[in-house]
C-alpha positions in Angstrom: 94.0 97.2 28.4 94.1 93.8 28.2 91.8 91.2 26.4 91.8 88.6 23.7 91.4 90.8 20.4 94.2 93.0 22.0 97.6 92.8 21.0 101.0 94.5 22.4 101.0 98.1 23.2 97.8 99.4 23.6 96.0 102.8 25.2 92.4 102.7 25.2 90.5 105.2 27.1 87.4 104.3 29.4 85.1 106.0 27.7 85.8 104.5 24.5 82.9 102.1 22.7 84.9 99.0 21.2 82.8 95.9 19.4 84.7 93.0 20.8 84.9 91.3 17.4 87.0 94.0 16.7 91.3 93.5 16.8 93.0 96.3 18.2 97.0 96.6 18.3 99.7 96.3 18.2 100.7 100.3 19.1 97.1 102.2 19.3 95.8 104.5 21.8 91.8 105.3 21.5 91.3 108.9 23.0 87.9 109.8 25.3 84.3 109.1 23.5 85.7 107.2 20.0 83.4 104.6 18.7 84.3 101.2 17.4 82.5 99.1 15.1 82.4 95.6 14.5 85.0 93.4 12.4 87.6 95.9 12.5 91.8 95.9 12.4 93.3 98.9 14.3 97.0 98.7 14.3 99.7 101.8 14.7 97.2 104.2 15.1 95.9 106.8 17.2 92.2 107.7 17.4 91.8 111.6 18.6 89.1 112.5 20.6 85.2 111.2 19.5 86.4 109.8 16.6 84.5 107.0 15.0 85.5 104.0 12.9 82.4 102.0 11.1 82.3 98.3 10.6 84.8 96.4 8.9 87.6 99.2 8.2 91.1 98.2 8.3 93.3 101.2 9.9 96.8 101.1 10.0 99.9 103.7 10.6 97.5 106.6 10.9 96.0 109.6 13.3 92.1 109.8 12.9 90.4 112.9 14.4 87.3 114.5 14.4 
């Protein structure tokens, strides 16, 4: 996926809900259903699954599942 608040390596699945405020990468993939919220950094990290990440989180070098 490509896009201006994504950076390097990234896997984002279609179904996947992303705020574009958000910055995602370098080295993510965002499995089937997850959620996004606004004014967040995702960087080495995978999101499992229908996993949800609220507003303004910073996530980095970690596996979130349900």
């Amino acid at each position: 996926m490509t896009g201006p608040n994504i950076k390097g390596n990234v896997i984002i699945d279609p179904t996947a809900k992303i705020d574009p405020s958000s910055i995602i990468g370098p080295n993510v993939v965002i499995g089937a259903g997850c959620k996004v919220g606004a004014g967040n950094k995702i960087s080495n990290t995978t999101l499992l699954a229908g996993s949800t990440v609220a507003n303004s989180s910073f996530i980095d070098g970690s596996i979130i599942g349900w």
